[in-house]
N, C-alpha and C positions, 0 to 999 in steps of 0.2 A: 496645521494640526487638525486633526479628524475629530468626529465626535466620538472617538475611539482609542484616543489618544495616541495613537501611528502617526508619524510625520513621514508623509515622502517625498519632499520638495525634492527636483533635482536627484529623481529616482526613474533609473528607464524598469525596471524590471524587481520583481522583489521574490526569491527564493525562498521558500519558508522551511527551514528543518530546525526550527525547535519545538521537535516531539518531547513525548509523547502526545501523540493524539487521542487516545484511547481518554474517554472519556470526557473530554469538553463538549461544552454545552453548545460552543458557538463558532463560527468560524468567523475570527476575527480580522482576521491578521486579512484575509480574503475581503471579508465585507471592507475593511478599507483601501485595500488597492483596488476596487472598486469605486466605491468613493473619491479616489482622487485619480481615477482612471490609469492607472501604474497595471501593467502587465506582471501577473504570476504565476509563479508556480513550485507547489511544493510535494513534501515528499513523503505524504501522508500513509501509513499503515493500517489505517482503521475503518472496515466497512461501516458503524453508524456514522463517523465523521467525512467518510467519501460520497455517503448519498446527501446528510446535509451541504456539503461543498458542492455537489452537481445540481441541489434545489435551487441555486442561484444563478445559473444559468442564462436565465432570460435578463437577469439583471445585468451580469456580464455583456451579454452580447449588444442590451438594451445604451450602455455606457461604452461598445465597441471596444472592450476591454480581453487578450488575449487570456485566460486561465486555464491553465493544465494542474489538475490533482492527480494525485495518489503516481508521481512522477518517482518514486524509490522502488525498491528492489523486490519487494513481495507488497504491495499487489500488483503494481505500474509493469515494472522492467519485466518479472515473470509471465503476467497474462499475455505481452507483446511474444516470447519465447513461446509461450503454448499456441498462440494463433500461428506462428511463425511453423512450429514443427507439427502442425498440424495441415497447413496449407500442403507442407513437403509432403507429407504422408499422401492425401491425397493427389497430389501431383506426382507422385509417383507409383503408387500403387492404384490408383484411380477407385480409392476405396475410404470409408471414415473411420477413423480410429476408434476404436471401444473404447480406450483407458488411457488417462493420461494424470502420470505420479510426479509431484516434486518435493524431491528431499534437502533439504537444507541442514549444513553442518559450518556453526560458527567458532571459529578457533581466533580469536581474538574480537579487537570493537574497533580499533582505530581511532583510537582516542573518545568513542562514544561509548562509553561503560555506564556510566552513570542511569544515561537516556536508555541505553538497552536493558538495565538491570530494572530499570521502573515501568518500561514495557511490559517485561516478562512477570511483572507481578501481576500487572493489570490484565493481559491477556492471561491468567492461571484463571483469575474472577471472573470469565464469561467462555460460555459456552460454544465450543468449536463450529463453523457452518462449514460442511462440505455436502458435496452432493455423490451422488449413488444411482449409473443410468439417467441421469440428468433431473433426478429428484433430489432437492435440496433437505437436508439432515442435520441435525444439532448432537454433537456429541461431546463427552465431559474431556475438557482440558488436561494436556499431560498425560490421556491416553495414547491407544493404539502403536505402542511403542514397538518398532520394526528398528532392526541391525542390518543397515546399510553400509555395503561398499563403495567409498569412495575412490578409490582404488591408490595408485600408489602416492605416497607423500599421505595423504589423511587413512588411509585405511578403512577397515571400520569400524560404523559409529551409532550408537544409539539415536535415533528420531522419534521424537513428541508430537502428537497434536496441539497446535497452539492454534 
């Protein structure tokens, strides 16, 4: 037992997806598979919770302890798909992309309803960060609503700023 109260005897690796992230104070779950040197990685949503996870860094690697954050679908798996169709672009047009949009449309949770619906309150409470020409910008929540096609099977579909 941790002084954190995480036990990971007899733990090669520890997964964290019990979001929401949005708003905690501390990265727990992290400072102790640190602590007992357990490899992790989770699947964090939350830029103030992704930079306090990467301030520990030196700790991790000081403890030679594998950690991957923000390993879920927007911000992790997405940011991998824009460096990805952003390399193409320039490999094949031998040029840098201006603009680069991602719209997201959820038609079910997958049995994560709960955690998604406590998200979506929490991200309504803080202010959108995107950026503009590579200048970063705050703008309010549940704007900027555009009517995207997702083409057949979804249709389309209203998108929010979140």
């Amino acid at each position: 037992m941790t002084r954190m109260g995480c036990s990971f005897a007899d733990v090669d690796l520890v997964i964290h997806t019990a979001g929401p992230f949005q708003q905690a104070e501390k990265c727990t779950v992290l400072e102790a598979a640190i602590e007992t040197k357990t490899a992790y990685v989770d699947v964090c949503d939350d830029t103030t919770y992704a930079w306090r996870a990467k301030s520990l860094l030196e700790k991790a690697l000081s403890a030679n302890v594998p950690a991957i954050t923000t390993g879920g679908i927007y911000p992790g798996v997405s940011n991998v798909m824009a460096a990805e169709l952003v390399r193409v672009a320039r490999s094949e047009s031998q040029g840098k992309p201006e603009r680069l949009r991602f719209y997201y449309y959820t038609a079910g949770t997958g049995g994560a309803g709960p955690t998604i619906l406590a998200t979506s309150f929490l991200l309504l409470g803080e202010e959108v960060v995107a950026y503009n020409k590579g200048e970063k910008i705050k703008l309010k929540p549940y704007s900027g609503m555009l009517n995207i096609d997702f083409g057949k099977g979804i249709g389309k579909r209203d998108v929010y700023l979140l």
